[in-house]
N, C-alpha and C positions, 0 to 999 in steps of 0.2 A: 392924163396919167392917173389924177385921183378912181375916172369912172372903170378904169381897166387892170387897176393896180391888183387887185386876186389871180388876175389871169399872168400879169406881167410877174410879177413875182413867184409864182407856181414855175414859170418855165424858168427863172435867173438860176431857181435853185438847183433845177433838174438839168441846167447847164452847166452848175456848177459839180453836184455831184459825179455828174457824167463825166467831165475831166479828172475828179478823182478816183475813178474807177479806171479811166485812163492809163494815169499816171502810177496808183498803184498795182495795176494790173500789168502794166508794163518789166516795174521791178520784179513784181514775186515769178512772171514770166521767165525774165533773166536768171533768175535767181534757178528756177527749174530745169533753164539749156544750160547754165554751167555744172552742173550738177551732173550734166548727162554729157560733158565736154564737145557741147555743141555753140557755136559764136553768135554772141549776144546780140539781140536786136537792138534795131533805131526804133525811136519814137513812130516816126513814121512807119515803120515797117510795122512794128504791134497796133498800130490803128488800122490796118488793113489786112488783119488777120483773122483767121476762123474764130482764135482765143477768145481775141476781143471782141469779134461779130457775136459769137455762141456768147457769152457772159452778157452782155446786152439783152440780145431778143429774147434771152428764155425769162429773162426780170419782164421785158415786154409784154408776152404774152401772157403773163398769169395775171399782169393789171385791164388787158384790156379785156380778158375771162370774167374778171372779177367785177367790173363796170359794166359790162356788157350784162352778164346773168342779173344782176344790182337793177340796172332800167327792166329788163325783164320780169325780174320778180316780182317788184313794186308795183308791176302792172296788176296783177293778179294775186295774189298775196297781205294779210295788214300781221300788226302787230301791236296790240291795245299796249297803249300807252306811248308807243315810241315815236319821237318827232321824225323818224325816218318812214313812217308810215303816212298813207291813204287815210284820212278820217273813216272809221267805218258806220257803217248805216246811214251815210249821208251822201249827197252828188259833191265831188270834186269837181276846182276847173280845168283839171284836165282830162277830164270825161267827154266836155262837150262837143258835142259832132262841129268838124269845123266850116260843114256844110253851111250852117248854119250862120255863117261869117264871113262869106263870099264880098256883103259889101262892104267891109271893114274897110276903112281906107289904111290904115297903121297894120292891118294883116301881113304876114310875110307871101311873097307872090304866086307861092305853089296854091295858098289857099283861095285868094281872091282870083288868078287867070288859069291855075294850072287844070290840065285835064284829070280826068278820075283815075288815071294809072299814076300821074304826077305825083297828084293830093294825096293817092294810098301810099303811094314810096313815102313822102314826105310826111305822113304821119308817125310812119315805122323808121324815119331818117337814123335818130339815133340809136336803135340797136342793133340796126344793119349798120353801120357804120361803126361801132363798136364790134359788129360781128367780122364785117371785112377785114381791121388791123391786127382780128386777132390770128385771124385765118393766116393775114401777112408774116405774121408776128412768130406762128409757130412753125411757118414754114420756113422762113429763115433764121431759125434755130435749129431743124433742122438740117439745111443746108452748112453753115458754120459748125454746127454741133460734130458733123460726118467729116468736115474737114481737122477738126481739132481734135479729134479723137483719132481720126488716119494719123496723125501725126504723133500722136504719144504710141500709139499702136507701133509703129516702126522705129522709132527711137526704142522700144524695148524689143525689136526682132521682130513685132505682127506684121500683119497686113494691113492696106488702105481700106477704106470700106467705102460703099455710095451712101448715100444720101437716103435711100431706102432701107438699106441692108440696117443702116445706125437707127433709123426709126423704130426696127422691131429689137433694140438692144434693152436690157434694164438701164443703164445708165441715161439716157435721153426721157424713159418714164419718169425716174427718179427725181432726175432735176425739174422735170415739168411740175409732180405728185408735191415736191419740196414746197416749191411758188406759190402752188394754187390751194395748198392746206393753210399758208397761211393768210393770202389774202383772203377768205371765208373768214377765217377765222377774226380778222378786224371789221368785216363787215358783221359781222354777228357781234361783236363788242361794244361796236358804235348803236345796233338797234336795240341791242337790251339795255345799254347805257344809258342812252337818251330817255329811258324809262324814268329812271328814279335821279340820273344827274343831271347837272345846268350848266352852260358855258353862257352869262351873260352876253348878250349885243350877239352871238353868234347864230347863222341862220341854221346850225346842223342842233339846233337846241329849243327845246320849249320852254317859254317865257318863263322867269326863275320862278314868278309868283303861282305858274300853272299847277293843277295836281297830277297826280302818276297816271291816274287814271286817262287822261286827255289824252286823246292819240292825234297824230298830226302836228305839224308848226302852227 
């Protein structure tokens, strides 16, 4: 528990918050069909809604944008002084060709047996893989997004709309535009932060005794 506990904790909390988005997504939901003297939903029934699906994935998709662009950037990109940067003017280890480590015994297996299509995927694993959730991510928000919004649409006399038609609306930009301004905007907080502040013991932080100057953990 002690070697896993960042990871296990990260997800209790994202389990927990997700039941309060639940829960109070459910009410203010109610609170919305009685207002329009329509019959209030079950728990159950708001967990398997557009409401709930669209309120979900668009929070989704701007974090896995914002992680995804984050490994990205850091590829090619520094920022003098910040612990969230590359040292620059110097080789990182994660520079090195992993070619070069074939006979590693403790290597992960793409590197040491996999072939050269393998090893090149599994180089670039995690920002294709940040790229694919987001791809999931904003597609089913739009998909729930077209549902939940059919449905406010004809509670006030509109029309249903597909799932493309709600992709070219302002309201679907909007909430994306909302999400993804401000996850930038925490990642831009954390790399000029770690400039000049300290979070003792913590690894998103340069050692408190470091100067501003040092770039890199």
């Amino acid at each position: 528990m002690r070697f896993r506990a960042l990871l296990l904790v990260n997800l209790g909390l994202f389990a927990l918050f997700l039941i309060g988005v639940l829960l109070t997504g459910h009410a203010h939901e109610n609170e919305e069909l009685t207002d329009h003297g329509q019959p209030a939903q079950t728990l159950r029934e708001y967990a398997a809604s557009s409401s709930f699906g669209e309120t979900v994935f668009e929070n989704w998709e701007s974090e896995f944008l914002q992680m995804g662009m984050y490994v990205l950037l850091t590829t090619f990109l520094v920022q003098k002084g910040s612990a969230e940067s590359r040292p620059i003017g110097e080789p990182a280890p994660q520079d090195e060709d992993p070619r070069d480590h074939r006979s590693d015994p403790e290597a992960p297996w793409p590197v040491r047996r996999g072939s050269e299509l393998v090893l090149r995927l599994y180089e670039n694993s995690l920002a294709i893989a940040f790229g694919l959730c987001f791809a999931l991510s904003i597609w089913l928000h739009a998909v729930t997004g077209a549902g939940a919004y059919s449905e406010d649409q004809q509670l006030h006399g509109g029309q249903a709309v597909t799932t493309w038609q709600y992709v070219r609306t302002s309201q679907f930009w909007f909430e994306s535009f909302q999400n993804w301004q401000s996850e930038f905007l925490a990642v831009a907080a954390i790399i000029g932060g770690s400039v000049y502040l300290r979070q003792r013991s913590s690894s998103q932080s340069k050692p408190v005794h470091a100067p501003n100057s040092q770039t890199g953990d």
